[in-house]
N, C-alpha and C positions, 0 to 999 in steps of 0.2 A: 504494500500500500504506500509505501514513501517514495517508491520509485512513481507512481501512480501522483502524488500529491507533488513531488518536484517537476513534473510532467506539464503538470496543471499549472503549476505556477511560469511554466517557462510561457506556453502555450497565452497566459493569460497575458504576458508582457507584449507575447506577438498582437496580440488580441488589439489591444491598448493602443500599439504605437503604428499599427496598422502595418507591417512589416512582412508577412509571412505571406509565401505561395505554396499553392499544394503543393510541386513538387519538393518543398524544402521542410514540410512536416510530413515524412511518410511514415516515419517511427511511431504515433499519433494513432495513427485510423483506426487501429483495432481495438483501442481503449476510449478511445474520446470519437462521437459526431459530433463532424466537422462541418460549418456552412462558409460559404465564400462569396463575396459580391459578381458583380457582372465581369470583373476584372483579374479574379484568379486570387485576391488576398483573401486572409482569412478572417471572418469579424464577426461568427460566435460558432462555440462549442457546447457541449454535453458529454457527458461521463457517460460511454457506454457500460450501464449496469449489467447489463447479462453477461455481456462479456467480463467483465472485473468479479463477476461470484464465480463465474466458469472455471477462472486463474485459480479463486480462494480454493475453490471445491477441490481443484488440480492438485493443492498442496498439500505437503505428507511431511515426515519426519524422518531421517536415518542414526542409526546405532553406528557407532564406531568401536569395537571391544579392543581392547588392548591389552597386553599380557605385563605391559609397565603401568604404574599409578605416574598419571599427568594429567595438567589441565586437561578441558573441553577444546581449547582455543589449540593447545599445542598437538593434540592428535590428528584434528582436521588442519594444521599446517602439515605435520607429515602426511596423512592420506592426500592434500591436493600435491606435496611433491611427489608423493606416486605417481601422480595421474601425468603429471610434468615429464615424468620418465616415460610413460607409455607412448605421450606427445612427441618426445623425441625421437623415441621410437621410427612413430609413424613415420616425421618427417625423416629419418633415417630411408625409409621402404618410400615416400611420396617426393617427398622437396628435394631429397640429395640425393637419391636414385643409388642408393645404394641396394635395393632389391635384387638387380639383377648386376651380377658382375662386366659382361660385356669387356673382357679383357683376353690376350692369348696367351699369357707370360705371368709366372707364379710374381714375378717383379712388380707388374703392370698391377697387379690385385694386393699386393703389399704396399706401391704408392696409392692405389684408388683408397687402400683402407684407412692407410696417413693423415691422408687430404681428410678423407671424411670427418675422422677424428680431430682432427685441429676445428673443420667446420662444426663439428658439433659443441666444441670448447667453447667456441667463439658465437656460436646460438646461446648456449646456456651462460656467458659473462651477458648478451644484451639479455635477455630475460634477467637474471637479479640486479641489472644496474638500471632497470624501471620500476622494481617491485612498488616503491613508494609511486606512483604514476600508473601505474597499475588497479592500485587497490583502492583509487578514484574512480576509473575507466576502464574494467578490464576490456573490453571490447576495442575500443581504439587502439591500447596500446600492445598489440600483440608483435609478435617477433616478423613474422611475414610482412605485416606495414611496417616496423622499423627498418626491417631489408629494402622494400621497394621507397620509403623515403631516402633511405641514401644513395640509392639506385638513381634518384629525382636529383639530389643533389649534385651527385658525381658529374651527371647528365648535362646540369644550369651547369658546369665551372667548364664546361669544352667550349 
């Protein structure tokens, strides 16, 4: 609900200042009806209720058991760096292609595993040097848009 009410209040400033177009509220439509003038801005809302019980009803609870005495806070830090491993995982098999070797030479797959290795070092230093930036926005601040902004950057200095 507070993501819901900070929502609301962003939504109410666009409201106000007469600022906003559909396409720049789309995060919006499934929580809140939306009305728009003849011009495409936005100049009033409503809380969609069926949808926002839908979410409530959706929600549940999980156990985490642990075989050490620790906090609530420091188990679900360790259970989501699990999930952090799994992520590397994946991009290990998706983003660095390391699934398939694609090499002819026991050499070729000893430098492919290197490289990967230092790339995977070098994912996991930008992922904890956001943490704080992160646990604001996880959504924006993920490792794949950090790569493709300096990708941007690299790009603007040519």
């Amino acid at each position: 609900m507070s993501r819901y009410e900070t929502w609301e209040k962003e939504i109410e400033k666009k409201v106000s200042k007469k600022i906003a177009t559909e396409g720049e509220i789309k995060k919006y439509r499934k929580v809140f009806k939306l009305k728009y003038d003849q011009n495409g801005y936005l100049v009033a809302y409503q809380r969609n209720s069926r949808y926002i019980k839908e979410e409530i009803r959706n929600l549940g609870f999980f156990f985490i058991i642990t075989s050490e005495e620790m906090s609530a806070s420091k188990a679900l830090d360790i259970y989501r760096g699990r999930d952090n491993i799994e992520k590397m995982f994946r991009s290990l098999k998706s983003g660095i292609d390391f699934n398939k070797a694609r090499v002819h030479t026991t050499e070729s797959l000893k430098s492919k595993a290197f490289v990967t290795f230092i790339a995977m070092i070098v994912r996991n230093e930008l992922f904890q040097k956001v943490e704080e930036l992160r646990k604001k926005n996880r959504k924006a601040y993920t490792v794949q848009k950090m790569i493709s902004e300096l990708e941007n950057i690299k790009e603007n200095m040519h």
